[in-house]
KEKE-3310 file (N, C-alpha, C; in steps of 0.2 Angstrom, whole numbers, plus 5000, padded with zeros to 4 digits):
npx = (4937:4932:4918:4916:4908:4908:4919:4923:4932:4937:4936:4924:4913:4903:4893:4892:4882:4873:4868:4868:4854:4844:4846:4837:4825:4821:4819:4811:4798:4797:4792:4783:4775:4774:4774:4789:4795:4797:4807:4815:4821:4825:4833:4844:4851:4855:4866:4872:4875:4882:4894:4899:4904:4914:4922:4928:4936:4948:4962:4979:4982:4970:4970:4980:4973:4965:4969:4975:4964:4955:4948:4950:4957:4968:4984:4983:4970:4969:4976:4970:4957:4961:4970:4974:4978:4987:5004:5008:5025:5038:5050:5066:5079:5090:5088:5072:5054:5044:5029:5026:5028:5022:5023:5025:5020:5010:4995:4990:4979:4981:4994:5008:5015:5025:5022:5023:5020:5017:5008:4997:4985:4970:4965:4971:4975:4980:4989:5000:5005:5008:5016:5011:5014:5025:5038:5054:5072:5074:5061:5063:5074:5067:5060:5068:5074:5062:5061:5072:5071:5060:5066:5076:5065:5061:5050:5036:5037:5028:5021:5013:5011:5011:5014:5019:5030:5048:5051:5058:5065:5074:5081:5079:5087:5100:5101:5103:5094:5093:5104:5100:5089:5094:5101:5091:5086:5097:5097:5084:5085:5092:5088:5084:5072:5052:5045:5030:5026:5013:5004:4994:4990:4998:5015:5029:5043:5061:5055:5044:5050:5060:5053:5047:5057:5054:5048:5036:5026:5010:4999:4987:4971:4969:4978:4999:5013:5028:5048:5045:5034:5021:5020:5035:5041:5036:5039:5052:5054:5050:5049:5035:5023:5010:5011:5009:4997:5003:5014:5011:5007:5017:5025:5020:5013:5001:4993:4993:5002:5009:5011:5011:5026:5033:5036:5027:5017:5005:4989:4978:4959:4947:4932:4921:4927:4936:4945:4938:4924:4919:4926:4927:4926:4935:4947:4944:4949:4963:4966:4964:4975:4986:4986:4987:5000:5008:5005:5013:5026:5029:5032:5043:5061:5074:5085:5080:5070:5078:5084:5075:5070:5081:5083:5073:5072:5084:5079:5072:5067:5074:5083:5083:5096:5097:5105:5106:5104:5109:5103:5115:5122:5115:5112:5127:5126:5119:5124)
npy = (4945:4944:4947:4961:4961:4949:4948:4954:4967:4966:4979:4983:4977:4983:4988:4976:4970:4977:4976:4964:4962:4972:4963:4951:4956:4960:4947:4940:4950:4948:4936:4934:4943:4956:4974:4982:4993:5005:5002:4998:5005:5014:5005:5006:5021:5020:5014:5018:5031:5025:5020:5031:5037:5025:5026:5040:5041:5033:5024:5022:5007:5002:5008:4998:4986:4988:4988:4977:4969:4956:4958:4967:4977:4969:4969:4962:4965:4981:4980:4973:4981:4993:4994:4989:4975:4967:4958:4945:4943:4933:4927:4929:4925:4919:4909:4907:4910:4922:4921:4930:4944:4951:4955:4964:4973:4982:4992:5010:5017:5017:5021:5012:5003:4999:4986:4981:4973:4969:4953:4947:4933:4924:4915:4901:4891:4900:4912:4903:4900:4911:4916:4922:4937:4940:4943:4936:4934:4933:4939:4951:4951:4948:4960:4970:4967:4970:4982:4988:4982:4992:5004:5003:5002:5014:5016:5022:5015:5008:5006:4992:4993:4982:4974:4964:4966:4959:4941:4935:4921:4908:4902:4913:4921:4916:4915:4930:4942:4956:4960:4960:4969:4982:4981:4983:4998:5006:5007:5009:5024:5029:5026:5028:5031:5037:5035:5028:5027:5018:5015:5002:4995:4987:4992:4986:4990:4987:4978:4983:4996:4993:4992:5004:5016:5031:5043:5048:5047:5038:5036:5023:5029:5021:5014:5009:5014:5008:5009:4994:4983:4984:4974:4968:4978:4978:4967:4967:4978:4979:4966:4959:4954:4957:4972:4980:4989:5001:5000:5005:5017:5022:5021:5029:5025:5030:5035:5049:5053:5050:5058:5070:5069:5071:5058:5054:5059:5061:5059:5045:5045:5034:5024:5023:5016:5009:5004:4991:4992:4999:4996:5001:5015:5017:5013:5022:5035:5032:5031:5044:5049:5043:5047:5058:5060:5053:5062:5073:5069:5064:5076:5078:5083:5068:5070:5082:5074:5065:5072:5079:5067:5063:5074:5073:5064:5064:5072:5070:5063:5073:5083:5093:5098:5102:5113:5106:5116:5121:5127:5130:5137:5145:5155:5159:5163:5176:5181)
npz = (4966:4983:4990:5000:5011:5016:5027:5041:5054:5070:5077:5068:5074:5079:5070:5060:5071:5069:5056:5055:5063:5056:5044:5048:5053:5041:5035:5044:5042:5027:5029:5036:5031:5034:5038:5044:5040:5044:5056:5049:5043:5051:5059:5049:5047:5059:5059:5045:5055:5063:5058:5053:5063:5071:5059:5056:5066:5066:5072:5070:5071:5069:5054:5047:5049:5042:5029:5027:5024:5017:5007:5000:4985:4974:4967:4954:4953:4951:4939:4931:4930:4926:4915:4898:4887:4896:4897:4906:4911:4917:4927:4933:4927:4933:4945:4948:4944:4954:4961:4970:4967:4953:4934:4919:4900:4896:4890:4894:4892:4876:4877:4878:4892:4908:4917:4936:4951:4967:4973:4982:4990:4986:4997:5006:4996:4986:4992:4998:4986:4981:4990:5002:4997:5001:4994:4986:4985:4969:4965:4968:4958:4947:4947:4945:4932:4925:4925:4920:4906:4904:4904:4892:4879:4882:4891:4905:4920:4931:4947:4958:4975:4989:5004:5018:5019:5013:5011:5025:5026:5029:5015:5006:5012:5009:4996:4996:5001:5005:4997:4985:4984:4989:4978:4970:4974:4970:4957:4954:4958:4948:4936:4919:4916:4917:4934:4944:4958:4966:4984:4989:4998:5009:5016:5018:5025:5017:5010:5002:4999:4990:4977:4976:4972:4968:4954:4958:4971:4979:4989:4995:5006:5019:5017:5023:5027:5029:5040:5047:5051:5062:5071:5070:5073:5087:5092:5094:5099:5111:5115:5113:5106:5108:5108:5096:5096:5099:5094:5081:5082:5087:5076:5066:5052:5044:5029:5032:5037:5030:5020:5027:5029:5017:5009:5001:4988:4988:4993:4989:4988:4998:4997:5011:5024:5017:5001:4999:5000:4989:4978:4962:4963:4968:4958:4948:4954:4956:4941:4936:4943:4941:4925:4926:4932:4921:4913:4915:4919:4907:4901:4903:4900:4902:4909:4918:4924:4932:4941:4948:4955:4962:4972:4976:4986:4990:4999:5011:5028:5036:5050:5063:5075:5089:5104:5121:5135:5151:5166:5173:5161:5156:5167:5166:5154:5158:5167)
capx = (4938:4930:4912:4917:4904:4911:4924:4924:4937:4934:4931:4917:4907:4894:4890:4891:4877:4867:4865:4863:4847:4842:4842:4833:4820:4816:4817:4804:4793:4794:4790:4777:4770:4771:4776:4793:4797:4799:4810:4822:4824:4827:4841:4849:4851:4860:4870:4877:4879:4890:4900:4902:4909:4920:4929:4930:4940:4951:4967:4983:4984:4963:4972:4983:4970:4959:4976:4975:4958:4955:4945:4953:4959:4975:4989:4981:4963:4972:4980:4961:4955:4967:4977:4974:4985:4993:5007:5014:5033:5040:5057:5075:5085:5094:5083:5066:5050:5043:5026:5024:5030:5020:5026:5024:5019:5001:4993:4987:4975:4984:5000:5014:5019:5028:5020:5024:5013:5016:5005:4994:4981:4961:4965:4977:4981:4983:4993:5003:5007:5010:5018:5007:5015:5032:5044:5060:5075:5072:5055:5064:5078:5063:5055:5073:5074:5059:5062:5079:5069:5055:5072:5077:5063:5059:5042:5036:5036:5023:5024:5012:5016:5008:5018:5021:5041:5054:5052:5067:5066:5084:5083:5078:5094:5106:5101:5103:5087:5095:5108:5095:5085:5098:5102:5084:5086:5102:5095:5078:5085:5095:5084:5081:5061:5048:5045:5026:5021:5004:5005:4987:4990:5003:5020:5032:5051:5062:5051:5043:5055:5063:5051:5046:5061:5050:5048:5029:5023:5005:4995:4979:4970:4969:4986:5002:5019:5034:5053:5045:5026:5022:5023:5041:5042:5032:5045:5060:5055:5045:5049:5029:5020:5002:5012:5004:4996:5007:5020:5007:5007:5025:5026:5015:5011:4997:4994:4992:5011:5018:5012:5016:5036:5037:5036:5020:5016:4997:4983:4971:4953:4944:4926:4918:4928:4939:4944:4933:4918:4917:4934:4927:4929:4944:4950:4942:4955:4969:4965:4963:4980:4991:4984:4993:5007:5012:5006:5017:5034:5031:5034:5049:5066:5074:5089:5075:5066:5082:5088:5071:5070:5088:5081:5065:5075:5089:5079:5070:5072:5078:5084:5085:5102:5098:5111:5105:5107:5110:5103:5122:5123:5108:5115:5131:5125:5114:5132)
capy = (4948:4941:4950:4965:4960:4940:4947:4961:4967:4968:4987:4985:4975:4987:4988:4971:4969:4981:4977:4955:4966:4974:4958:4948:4960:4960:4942:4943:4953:4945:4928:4935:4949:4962:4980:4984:4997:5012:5001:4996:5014:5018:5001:5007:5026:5019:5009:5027:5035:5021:5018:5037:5036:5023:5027:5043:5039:5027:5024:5018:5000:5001:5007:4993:4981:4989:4988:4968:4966:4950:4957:4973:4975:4969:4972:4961:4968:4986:4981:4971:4987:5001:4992:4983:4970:4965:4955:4945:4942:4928:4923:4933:4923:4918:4907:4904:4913:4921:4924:4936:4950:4951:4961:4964:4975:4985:4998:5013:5025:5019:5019:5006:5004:4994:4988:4977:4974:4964:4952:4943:4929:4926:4910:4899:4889:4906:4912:4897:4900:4920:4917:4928:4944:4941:4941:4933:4938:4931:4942:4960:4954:4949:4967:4976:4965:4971:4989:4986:4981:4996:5008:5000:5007:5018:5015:5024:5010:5008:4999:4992:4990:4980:4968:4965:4963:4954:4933:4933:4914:4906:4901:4920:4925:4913:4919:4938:4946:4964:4964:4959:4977:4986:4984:4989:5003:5010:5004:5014:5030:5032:5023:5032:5031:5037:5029:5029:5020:5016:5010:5001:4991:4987:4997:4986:4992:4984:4976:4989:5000:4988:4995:5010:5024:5032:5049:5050:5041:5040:5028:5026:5034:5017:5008:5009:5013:5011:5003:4991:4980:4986:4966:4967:4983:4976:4961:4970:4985:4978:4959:4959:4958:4962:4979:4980:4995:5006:5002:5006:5024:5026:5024:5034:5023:5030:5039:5057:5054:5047:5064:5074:5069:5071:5051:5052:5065:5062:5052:5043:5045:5028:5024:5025:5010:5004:5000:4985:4994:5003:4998:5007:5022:5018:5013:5029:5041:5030:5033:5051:5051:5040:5051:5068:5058:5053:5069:5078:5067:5062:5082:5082:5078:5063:5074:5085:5069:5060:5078:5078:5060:5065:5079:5070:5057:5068:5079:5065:5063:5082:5083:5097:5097:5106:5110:5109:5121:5119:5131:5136:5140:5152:5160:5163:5168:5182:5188)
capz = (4972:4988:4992:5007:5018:5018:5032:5045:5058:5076:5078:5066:5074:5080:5062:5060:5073:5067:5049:5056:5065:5051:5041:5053:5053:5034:5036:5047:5039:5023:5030:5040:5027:5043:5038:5046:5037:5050:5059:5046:5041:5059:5060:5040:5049:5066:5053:5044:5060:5068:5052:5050:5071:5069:5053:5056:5073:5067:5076:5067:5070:5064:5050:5048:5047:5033:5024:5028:5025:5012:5002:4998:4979:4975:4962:4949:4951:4946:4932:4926:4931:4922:4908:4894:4884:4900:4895:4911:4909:4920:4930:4935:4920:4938:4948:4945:4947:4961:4961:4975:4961:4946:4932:4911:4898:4896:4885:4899:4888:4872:4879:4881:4899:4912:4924:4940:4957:4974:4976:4987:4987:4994:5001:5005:4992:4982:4999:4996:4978:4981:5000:5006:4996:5003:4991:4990:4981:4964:4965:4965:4953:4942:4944:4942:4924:4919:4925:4915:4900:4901:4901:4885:4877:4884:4894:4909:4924:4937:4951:4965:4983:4994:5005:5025:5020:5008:5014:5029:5026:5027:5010:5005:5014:5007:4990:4996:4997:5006:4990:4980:4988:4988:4970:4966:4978:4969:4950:4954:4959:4942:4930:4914:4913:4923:4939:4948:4963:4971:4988:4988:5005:5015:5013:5024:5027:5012:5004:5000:4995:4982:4972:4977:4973:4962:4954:4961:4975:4979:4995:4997:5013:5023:5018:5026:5023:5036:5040:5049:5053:5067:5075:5070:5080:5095:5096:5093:5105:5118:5115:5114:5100:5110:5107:5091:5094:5103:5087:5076:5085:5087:5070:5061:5047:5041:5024:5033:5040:5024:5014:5031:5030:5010:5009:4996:4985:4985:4997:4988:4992:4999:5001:5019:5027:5013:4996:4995:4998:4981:4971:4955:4965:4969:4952:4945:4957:4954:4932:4934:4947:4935:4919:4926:4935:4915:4907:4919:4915:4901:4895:4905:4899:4906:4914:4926:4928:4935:4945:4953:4957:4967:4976:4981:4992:4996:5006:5014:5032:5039:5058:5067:5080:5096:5110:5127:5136:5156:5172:5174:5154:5156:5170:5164:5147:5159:5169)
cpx = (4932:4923:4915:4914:4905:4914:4922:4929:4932:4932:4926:4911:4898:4890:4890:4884:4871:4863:4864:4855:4845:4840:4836:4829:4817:4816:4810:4797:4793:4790:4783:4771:4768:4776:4780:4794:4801:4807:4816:4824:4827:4835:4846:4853:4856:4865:4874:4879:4884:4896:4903:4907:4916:4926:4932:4937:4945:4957:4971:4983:4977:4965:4974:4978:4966:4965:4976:4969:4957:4951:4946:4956:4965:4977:4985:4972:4964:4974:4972:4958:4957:4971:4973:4979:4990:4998:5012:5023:5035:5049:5062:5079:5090:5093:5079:5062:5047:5037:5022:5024:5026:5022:5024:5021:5013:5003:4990:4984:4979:4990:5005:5018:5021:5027:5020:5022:5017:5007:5002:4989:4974:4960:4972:4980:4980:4989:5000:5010:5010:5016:5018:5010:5020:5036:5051:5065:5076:5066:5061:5069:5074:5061:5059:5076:5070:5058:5069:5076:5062:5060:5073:5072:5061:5051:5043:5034:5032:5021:5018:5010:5011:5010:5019:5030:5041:5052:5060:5066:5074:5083:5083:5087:5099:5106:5103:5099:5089:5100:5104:5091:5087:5101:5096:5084:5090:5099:5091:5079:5090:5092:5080:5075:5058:5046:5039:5024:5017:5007:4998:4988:4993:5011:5027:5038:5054:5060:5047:5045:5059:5061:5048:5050:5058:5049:5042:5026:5016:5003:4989:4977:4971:4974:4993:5007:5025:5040:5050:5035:5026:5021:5029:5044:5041:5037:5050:5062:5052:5046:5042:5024:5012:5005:5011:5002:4999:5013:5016:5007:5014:5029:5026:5017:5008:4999:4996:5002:5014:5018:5013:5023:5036:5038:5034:5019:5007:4993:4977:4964:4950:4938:4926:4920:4933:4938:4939:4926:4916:4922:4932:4930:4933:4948:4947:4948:4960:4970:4967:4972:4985:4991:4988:4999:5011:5014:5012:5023:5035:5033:5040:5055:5069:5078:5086:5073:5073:5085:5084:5069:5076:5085:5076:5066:5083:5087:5071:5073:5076:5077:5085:5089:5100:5104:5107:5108:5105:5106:5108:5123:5120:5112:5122:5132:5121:5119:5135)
cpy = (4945:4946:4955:4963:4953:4941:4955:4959:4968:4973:4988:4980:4976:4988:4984:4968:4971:4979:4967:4958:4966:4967:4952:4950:4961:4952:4941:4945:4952:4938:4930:4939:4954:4969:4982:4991:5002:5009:5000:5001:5016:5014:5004:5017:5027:5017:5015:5028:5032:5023:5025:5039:5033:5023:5033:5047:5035:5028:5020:5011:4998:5000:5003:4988:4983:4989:4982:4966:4963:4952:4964:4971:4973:4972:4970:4963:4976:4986:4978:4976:4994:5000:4988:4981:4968:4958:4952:4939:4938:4926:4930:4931:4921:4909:4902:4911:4912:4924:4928:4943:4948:4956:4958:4969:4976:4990:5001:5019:5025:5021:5015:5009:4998:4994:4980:4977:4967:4961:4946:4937:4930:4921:4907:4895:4895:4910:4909:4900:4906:4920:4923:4936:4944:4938:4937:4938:4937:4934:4948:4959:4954:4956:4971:4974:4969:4980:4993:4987:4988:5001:5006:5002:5011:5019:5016:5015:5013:5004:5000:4990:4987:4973:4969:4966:4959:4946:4934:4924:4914:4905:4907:4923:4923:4916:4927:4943:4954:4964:4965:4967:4981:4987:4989:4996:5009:5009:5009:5021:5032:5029:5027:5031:5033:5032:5032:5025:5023:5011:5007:4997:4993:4990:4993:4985:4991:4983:4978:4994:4998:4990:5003:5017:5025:5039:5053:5045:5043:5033:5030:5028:5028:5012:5011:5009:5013:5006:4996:4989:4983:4979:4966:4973:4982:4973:4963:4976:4984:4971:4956:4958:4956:4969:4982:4989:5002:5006:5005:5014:5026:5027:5027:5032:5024:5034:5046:5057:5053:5052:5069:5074:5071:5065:5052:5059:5066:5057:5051:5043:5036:5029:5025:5017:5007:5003:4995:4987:4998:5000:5002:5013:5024:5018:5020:5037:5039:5032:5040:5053:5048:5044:5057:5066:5058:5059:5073:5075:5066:5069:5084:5081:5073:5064:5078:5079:5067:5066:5076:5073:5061:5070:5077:5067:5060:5074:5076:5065:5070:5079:5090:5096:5102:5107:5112:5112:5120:5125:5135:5140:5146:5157:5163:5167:5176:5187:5191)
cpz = (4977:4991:4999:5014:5021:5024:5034:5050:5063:5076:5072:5068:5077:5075:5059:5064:5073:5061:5051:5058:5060:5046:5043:5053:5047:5032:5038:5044:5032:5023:5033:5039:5032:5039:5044:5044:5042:5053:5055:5046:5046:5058:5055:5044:5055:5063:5050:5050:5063:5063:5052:5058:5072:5064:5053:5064:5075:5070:5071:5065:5065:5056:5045:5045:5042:5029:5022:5026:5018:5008:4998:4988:4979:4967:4956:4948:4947:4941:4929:4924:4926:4917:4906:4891:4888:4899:4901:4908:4916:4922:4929:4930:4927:4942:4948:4945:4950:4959:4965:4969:4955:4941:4922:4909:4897:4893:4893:4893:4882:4873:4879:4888:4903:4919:4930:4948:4961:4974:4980:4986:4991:4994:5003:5003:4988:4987:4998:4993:4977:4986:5001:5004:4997:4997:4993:4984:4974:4961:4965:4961:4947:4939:4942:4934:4920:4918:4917:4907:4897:4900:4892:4879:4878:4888:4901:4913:4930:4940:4958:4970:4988:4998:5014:5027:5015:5014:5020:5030:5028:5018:5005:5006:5012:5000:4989:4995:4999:5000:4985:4980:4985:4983:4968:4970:4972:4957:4950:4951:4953:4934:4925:4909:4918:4927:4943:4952:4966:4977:4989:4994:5010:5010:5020:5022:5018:5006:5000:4996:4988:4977:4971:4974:4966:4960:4959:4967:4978:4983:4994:5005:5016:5023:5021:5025:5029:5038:5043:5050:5059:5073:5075:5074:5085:5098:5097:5099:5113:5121:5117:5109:5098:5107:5102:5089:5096:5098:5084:5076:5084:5079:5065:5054:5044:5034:5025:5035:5036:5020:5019:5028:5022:5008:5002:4995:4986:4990:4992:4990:4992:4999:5008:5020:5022:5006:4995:4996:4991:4978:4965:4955:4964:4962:4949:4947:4955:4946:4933:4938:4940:4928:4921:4927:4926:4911:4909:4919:4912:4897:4898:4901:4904:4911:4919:4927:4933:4943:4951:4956:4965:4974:4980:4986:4996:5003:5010:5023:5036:5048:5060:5072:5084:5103:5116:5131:5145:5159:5172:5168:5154:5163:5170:5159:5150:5163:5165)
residu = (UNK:UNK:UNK:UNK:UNK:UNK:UNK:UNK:UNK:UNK:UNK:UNK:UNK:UNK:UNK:UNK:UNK:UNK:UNK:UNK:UNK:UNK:UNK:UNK:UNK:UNK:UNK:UNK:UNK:UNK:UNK:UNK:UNK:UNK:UNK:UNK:UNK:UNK:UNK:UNK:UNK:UNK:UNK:UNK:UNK:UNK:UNK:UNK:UNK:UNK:UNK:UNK:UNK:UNK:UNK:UNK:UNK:UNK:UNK:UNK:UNK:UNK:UNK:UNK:UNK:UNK:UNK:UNK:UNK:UNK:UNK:UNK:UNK:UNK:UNK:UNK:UNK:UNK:UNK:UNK:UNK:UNK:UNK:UNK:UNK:UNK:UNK:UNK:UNK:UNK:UNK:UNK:UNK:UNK:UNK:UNK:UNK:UNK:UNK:UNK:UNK:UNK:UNK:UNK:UNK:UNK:UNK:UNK:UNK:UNK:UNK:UNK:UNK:UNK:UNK:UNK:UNK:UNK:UNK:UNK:UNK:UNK:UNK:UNK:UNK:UNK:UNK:UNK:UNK:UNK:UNK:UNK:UNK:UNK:UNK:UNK:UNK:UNK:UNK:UNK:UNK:UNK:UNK:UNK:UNK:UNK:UNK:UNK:UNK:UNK:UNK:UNK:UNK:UNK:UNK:UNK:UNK:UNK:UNK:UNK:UNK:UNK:UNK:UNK:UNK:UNK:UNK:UNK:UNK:UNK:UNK:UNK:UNK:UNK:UNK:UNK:UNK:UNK:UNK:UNK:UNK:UNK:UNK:UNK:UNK:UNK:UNK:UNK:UNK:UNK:UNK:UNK:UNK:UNK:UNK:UNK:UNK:UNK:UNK:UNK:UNK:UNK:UNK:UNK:UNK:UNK:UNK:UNK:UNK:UNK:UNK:UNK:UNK:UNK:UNK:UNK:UNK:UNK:UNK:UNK:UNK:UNK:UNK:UNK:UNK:UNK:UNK:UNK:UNK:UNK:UNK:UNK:UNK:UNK:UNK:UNK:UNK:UNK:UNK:UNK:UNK:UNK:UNK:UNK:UNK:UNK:UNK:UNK:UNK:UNK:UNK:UNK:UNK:UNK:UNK:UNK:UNK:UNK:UNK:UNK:UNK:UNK:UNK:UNK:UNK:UNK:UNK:UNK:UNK:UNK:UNK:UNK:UNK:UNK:UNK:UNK:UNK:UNK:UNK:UNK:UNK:UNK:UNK:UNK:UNK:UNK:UNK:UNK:UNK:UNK:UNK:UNK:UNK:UNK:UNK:UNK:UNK:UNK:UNK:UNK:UNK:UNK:UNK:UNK:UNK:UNK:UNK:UNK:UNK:UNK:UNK:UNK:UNK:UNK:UNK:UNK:UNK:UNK:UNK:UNK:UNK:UNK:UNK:UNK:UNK:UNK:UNK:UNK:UNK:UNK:UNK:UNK:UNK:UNK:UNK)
# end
């Protein structure tokens, strides 16, 4: 993983300018053997108070981008992280392989599990070699093989999410990457093993979802889940895509709106600012969340797992139908 502090986002750069201050200052005072002290405590102090301002004021799109941010953990820092004996399994049996999808067998705490992760790279020849995250359709029939093969015996899958969208290349589309989806969509929701996803970044439309329909779903607080980028919203709705933030808004991508709706069953806790400032942390929530997630299906049978599975995503989505009711209405309903 790439050092946190190597990259900032615009809205941090008052925190950025404070802590180059700050260094510059015990530069200084080591070169010059001058007793700063007072003053850095003072700079390290304005330093909290900003960070604690702007994170705790963050705006949708802000979110967005700490979901973007290059040095966040990815899919295969989790599994380094939380599993051992990861066993990566390779190719569709169709194709080729896609390495946007990673996916194979691990022990979780002495367990046998199956497990498969979007991901991304921290350059760009990794980038390249990932395509930035984006799968294609040969990537979800990979992951619906291996979910295929964790049924068979019987092993909890878990899966996770982190992608801007499915590749809409031309050559993606010729091959079928919405049938491709929309298999795993319809595969998922009847698949006889537990099914857990982490959304740990980006959560975008489709691509997304392909792996998603899951018994349990869990984001972390600054990643993002929603039909659509909020770019691919800008273009589409505005033909603009400065419109960035105003999608962002109209979306309500964040974690609080994806356990609002019933999307997500659970928000992750993040450090101050981000996964990449602590991942331990993070990996530490995500162990203790995973551990109940299995205790709790693994004592089910596989008949309430499959009901509740139905239920979770049936009752997805509620509208309420209002009839307006006219001036004249009202006063004819008041003669």
């Amino acid at each position: 993983m790439e050092p946190a502090d190597s990259f900032s986002l615009e809205f941090e750069k008052p925190i950025r300018d404070l802590t180059e201050q700050r260094d510059r200052l015990m530069q200084v005072s080591e070169e010059n053997e001058i007793d700063v002290s007072l003053e850095i405590q003072a700079i390290e102090r304005k330093i909290e108070t900003t960070k604690n301002e702007i994170y705790s004021q963050l705006t949708n799109w802000q979110r967005v981008q700490i979901a973007r941010h290059p040095a966040r953990p990815y899919s295969l820092d989790y599994i380094g992280a939380l599993f051992d004996d990861f066993q990566e399994l390779h190719g569709d049996r169709r194709f080729r392989d896609d390495a946007a999808i990673i996916g194979g067998f691990a022990q979780f705490q002495g367990q046998s599990v199956m497990v498969i992760g979007q991901q991304k790279g921290r350059n760009t020849k990794e980038n390249l070699h990932r395509n930035f995250g984006c799968a294609n359709p040969e990537g979800y029939r990979k992951a619906l093989r291996l979910m295929k093969l964790a049924e068979k015996f019987k092993l909890p899958v878990i899966t996770f999410i982190d992608t801007p969208g499915a590749y809409p290349g031309i050559g993606s589309e010729e091959r079928h990457v919405a049938e491709a989806i929309a298999l795993n969509i319809m595969e998922m929701s009847a698949l006889e093993t537990p099914i857990i996803s982490f959304v740990i970044g980006e959560g975008g439309s489709g691509g997304a979802l392909g792996m998603a329909v899951a018994d349990q779903v869990f984001i972390l607080e600054n990643a993002w889940y929603s039909v659509i980028s909020p770019e691919g919203c800008a273009a589409i709705l505005w033909k603009d895509r400065t419109k960035v933030k105003d999608a962002a808004q109209a979306l309500k991508v964040t974690a609080e709106h994806v356990k609002q709706f019933g999307i997500a069953d659970a928000i992750i806790p993040e450090p101050l600012g981000g996964a990449q400032n602590d991942p331990e942390s993070v990996f530490d929530h995500l162990r203790d969340t995973l551990n109940k997630a299995l205790s709790k299906l693994g004592t089910s049978p596989i008949e309430t797992v499959l009901e509740d599975r139905y239920q979770k995503y049936r009752k997805l989505g509620p509208f309420i139908e209002a009839v307006e009711t006219t001036e004249s209405d009202s006063v004819s309903a008041a003669g």
